[in-house]
N, C-alpha and C positions, 0 to 999 in steps of 0.2 A: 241304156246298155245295148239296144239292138240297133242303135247308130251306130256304135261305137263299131261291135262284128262287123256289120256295113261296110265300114268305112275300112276296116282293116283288109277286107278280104277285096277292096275296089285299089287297094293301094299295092302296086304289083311284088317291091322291096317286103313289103309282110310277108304278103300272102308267099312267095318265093321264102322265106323264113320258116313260117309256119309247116310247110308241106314239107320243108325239110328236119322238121323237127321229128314230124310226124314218124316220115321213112326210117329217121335212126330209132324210133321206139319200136317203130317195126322189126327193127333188125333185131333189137332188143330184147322183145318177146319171143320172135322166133330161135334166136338162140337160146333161149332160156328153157325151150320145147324140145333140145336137141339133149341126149344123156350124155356123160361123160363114158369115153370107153373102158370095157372090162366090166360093168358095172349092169346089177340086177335090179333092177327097178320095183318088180315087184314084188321082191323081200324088202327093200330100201320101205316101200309105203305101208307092208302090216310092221315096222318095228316104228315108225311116226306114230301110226295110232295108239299105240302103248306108250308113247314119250310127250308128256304135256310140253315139256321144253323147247322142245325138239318141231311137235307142232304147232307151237307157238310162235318161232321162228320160220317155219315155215309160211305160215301166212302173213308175217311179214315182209316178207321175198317174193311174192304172188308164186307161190308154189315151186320154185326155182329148186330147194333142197329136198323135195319129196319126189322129183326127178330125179336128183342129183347131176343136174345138168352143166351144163361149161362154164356157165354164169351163177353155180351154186353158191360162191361165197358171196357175189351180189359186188358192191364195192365198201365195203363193211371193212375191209383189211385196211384202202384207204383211209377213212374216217377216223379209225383209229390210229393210221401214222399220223394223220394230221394232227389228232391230237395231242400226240407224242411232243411232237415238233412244235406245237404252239403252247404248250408249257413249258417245253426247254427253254424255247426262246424266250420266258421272262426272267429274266437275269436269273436264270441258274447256268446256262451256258453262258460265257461270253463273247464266243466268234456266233453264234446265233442271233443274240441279243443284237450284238451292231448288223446284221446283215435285216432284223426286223427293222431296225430303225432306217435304212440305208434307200430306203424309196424302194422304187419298181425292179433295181436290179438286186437288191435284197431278196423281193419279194419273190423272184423266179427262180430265184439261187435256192431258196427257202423251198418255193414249190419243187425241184427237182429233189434235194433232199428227202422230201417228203415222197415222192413215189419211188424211188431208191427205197427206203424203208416200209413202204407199203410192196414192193414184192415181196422182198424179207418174208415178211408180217404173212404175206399169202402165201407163201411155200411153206412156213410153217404150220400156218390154220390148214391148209389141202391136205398136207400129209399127215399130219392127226389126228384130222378128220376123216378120212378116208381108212384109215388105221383103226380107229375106235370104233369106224361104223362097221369094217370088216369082220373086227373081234366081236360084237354085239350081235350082228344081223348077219353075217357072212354075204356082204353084198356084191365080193370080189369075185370075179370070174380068175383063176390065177392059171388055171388049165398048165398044170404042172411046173408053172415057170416060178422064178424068187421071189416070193413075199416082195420085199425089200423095193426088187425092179419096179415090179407095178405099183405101188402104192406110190413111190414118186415119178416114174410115171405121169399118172395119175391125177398127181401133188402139180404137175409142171403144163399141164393140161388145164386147171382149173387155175393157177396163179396167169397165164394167157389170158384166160379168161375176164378176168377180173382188170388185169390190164388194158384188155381189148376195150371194158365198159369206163375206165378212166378217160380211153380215149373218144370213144362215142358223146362221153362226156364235154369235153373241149371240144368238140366237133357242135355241138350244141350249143355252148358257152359262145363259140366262136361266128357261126352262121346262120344258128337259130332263134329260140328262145324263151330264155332265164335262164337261171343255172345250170349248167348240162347237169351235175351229181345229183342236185336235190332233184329234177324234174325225173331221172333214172328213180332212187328214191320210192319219189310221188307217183310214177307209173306202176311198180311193183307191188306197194301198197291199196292202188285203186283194180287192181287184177284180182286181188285177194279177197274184196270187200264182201261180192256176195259169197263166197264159199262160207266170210263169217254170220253173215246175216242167216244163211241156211242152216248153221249149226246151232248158230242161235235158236231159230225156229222150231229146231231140232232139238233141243233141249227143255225148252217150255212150253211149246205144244204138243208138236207130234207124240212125242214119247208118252205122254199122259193123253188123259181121256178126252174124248172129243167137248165135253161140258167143263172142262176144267176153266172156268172163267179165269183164277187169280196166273193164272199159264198164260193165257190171254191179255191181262192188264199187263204181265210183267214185261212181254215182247212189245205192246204199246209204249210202254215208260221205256223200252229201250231207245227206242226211235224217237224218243221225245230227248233223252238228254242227249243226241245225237246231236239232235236239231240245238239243242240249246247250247254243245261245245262250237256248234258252227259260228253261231250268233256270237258267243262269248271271243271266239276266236277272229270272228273280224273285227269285231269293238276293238280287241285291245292290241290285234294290227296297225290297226288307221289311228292311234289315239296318241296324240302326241303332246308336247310341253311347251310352249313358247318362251323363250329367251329376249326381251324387247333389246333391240341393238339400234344404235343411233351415229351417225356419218358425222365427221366433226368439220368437212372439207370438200368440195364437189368430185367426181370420179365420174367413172363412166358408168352410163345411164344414172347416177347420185347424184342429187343436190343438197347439199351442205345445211346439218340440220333434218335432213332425211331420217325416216324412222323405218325400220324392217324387222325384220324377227329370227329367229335360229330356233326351227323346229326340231327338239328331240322326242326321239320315241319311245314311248313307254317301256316298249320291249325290244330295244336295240337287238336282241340277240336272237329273234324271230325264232324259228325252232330247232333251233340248235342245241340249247340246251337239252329239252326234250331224246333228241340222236344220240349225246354224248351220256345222257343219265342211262339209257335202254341199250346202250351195250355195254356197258360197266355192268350194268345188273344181269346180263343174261348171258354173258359169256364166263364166269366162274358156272353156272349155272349147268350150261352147255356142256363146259368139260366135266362136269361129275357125273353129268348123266350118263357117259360113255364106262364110267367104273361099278362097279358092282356095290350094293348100298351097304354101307357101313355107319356106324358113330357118324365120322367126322363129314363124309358125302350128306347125310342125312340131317344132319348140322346146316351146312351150308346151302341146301337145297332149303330149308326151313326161313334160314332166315333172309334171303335174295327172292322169295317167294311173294309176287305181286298183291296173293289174296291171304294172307296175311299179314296182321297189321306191323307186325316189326317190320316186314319185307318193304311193306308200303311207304312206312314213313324213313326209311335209307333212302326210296327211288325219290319219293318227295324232298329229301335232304338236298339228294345229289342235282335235282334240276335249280335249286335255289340257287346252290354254287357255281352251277355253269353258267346260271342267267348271269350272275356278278365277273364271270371269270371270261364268258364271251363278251360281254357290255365294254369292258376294259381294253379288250382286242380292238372291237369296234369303232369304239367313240376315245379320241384323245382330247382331254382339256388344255393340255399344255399347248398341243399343237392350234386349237382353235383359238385360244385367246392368244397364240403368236400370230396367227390370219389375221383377227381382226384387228393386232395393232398395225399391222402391213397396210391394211386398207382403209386406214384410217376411219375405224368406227371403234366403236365401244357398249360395252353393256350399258345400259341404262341408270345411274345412281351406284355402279360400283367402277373401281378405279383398273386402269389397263395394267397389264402384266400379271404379276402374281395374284393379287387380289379375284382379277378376272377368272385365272385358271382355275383358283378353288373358291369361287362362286359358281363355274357352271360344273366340274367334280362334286361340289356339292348338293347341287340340283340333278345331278344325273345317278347320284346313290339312292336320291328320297325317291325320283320316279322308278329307280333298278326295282326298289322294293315293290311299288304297286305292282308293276311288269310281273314280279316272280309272284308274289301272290295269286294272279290269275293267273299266270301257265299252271301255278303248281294246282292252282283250284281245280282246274279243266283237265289237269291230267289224273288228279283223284277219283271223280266222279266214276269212271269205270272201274275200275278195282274196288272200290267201296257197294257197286253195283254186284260186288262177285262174292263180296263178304257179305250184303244183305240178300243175294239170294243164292246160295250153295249151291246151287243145281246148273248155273252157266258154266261151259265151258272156260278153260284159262284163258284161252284165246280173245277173250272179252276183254283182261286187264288190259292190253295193247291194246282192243281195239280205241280207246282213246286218244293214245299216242300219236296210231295211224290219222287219225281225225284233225290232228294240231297241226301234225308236217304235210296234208295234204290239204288242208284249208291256209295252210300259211305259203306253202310255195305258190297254190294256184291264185292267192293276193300277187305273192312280188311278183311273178309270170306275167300275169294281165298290166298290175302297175307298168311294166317292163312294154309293152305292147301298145300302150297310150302314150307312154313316152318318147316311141318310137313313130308313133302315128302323128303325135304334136310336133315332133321334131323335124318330120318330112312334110308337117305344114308349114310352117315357118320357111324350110330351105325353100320351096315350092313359089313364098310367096314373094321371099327375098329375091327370086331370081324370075318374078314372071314379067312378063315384056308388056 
């Protein structure tokens, strides 16, 4: 592992990558330090302390909404037009549907769509956010002017915002690297880490008596099933399925009779499902908490509610469903077993074309299942942690979450980093004199 840093940081294309990765986090952060105008900060952070939701969200964002900063919605507005967009597009639209299928210029047709809809989505979330949190906490400075003005305003200040981090994103995507959103994401989350560890600490020791030994074990057993979502979470990373495939005709670099493989991964859908189940559950959540509590608010807060067990097994329903509904996005049978009649191979003991397609659909449902079994194991373990010991913070059900998307982006990152480092050995070697 410490050849490999070596070797990346001696390689000038990386390291020129890397520094500039850096810089956009930097900017990153630093905007995220900056408040949005008209706005009181420090009523904005004693009405967080009173709102589990609210700072629960918070340390998801590494602090960005307890500022209420320019980058307060984060890029959350995006994630969810995408998702928008990537269910439409399974045949329930059908100018969607053909532009999914339609290769690279679908694809971009598709992504513009999509941030199109993520402003939307962000002019809406700013100014109702900013609305709700004025009615709640009085965080507006309005200094005799129209309600109405400033609050969008406001609303048009933070959807910039947010567009700004779409684009720091492709700046990343594009000259850095991994994926500019998730590494945005993964940076936000690992800002936040120790403020959770301190409340942590804060909850089962400090608070109680200095001999409280079981205060003691319980803050050890945290950092132990930390360590053990890490482990669990690069096993079932790197853990893939082989498909035996066999050449029936010579090709290039193939000899006829040639045998290879077609690696699928366990968990095709890396953590995405994980993003897509934790805003579905905490954004109904989000907006009750802005209304005064009633019946139906108190309903709904009860049962979207990580540390209870109805709440817990919905979030666990919903990651199942994304691991089968991202997997599908991901990986196409149809299209693979048309490749490999193109290139003249074939699965091993089953026959090319249809047969092929739902043999490997079929092998890629039985491994979906292991896949979602373990994200969904790994995402339980903390929340189960909050219901055996009442006394953590909420902020601990996510902290698991946080543990999957940032041990899973910092795999495809580095993956990403060796294969650019192998890649520029080969060009290197192919053209040395």
């Amino acid at each position: 592992m410490l050849r490999v840093f070596t070797n990346m940081f001696k390689n000038k294309e990386i390291r020129g990558r890397i520094f500039f990765t850096l810089a956009i986090l930097f900017i990153y952060r630093l905007g995220s330090a900056i408040p949005a105008p008209r706005i009181d900060s420090v009523k904005l952070m004693a009405g967080l302390g009173e709102n589990n939701v609210l700072a629960l969200i918070n340390m998801l964002g590494g602090g960005q909404l307890q500022r209420f900063s320019i980058f307060a919605l984060g890029v959350g507005p995006y994630i969810t037009a995408s998702i928008v967009v990537q269910m439409l597009s399974m045949d329930i639209i059908p100018s969607l549907s053909e532009l999914a299928k339609s290769g690279e210029h679908g694809k971009k047709q598709l992504d513009k769509i999509t941030r199109y809809l993520g402003v939307v989505l962000s002019f809406i979330q700013a100014f109702t956010m900013t609305y709700a949190f004025d009615i709640g906490y009085s965080i507006v400075r309005l200094n005799n002017s129209n309600p109405i003005v400033i609050y969008m305003y406001v609303a048009v200040v933070l959807t910039a915002g947010t567009m700004f981090l779409c684009w720091l994103g492709d700046r990343i995507s594009m000259k850095g690297i991994g994926n500019g959103i998730s590494v945005l994401i993964f940076t936000g989350i690992v800002s936040g880490i120790p403020a959770q560890f301190y409340s942590i600490y804060q909850s089962l020791i400090a608070s109680e008596s200095v001999n409280n030994t079981m205060g003691m074990l319980g803050f050890v057993g945290y950092i132990l099933v930390y360590l053990l979502i890490i482990i669990l979470v690069i096993y079932m990373t790197q853990a893939t399925r082989k498909i035996p495939i066999q050449y029936t005709s010579s090709s290039v670099g193939r000899k006829a009779n040639d045998m290879t493989f077609i690696p699928l991964k366990i968990n095709s859908a890396s953590v995405m499902p994980v993003i897509f189940a934790n805003a579905i559950m905490t954004a109904p959540r989000t907006i009750m908490s802005f209304f005064r509590p009633n019946s139906f608010t108190v309903l709904i807060q009860d049962i979207l509610n990580f540390q209870k067990p109805l709440g817990l097994c919905i979030y666990l329903l919903l990651i199942v469903i994304f691991t089968f509904f991202y997997t599908n996005l991901q990986v196409d049978p149809e299209k693979m077993a048309e490749n490999l009649n193109k290139n003249g191979s074939y699965v091993v003991g089953v026959r090319p074309g249809k047969d092929t397609q739902k043999y490997i659909s079929t092998i890629l449902n039985r491994i979906t299942v292991l896949g979602a079994m373990f994200i969904t194991f790994i995402a339980a373990l903390p929340p189960l942690m909050t219901l055996i010991f009442p006394n953590l913070p909420e902020t601990v059900a996510l902290g698991g979450t946080g543990v999957i998307i940032v041990v899973g982006v910092a795999l495809e990152t580095m993956k990403e980093l060796e294969g650019k480092l192998t890649q520029r050995t080969y060009h290197g070697f192919v053209n040395k004199k």
